[in-house]
N, C-alpha and C positions, 0 to 999 in steps of 0.2 A: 504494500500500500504506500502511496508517495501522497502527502500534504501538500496543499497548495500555501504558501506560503507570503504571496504577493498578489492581489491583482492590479495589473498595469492597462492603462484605456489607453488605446491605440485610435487614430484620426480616419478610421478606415467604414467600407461600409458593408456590410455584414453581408456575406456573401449566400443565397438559398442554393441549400443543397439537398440530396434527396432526404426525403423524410424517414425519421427513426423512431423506435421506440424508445421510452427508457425505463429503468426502475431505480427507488433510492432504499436508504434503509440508513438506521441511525441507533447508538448506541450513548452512555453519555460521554464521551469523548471525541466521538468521531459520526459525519454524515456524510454519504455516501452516493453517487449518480453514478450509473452504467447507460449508456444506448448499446443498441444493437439493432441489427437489419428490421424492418417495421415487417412484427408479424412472427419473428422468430425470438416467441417469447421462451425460449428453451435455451436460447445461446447456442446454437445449436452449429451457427457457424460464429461464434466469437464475440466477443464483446470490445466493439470500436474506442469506446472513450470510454475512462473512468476518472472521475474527479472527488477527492476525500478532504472534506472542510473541516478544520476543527472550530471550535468556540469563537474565537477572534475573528478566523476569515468567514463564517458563518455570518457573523452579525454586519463585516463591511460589505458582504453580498446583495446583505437584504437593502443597506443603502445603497447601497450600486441600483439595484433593482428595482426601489423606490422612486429614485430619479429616472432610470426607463418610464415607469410608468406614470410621473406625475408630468414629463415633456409634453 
């Protein structure tokens, strides 16, 4: 499992790619996102991205995320 540790905003514009699935799951230390191919809810061929947040980057996500949604 690798922590994200930093999030950095780049000036770029968000490229659509094909659409995924994903699932999360959370413990009290650690939260957790996986995608995978939309539909291969088995992992069945792999699991594309994984990203593990603790406490800290948890909470500058949610304002990161805040300002998406309040633009």
């Amino acid at each position: 499992m690798a922590f994200i540790l930093e999030l950095v905003h780049v000036n770029e514009t968000p490229q659509n790619r094909t659409a995924v699935s994903s699932d999360y799951c959370f413990n009290e230390s650690a939260f957790q996102i996986r995608t995978y191919k939309n539909g291969d809810t088995l992992r069945a061929e792999g699991s594309k991205q994984n990203i593990q947040l603790n406490r800290e980057m948890a909470l500058e996500l949610i304002n990161k995320l805040q300002d998406f949604v309040n633009q």
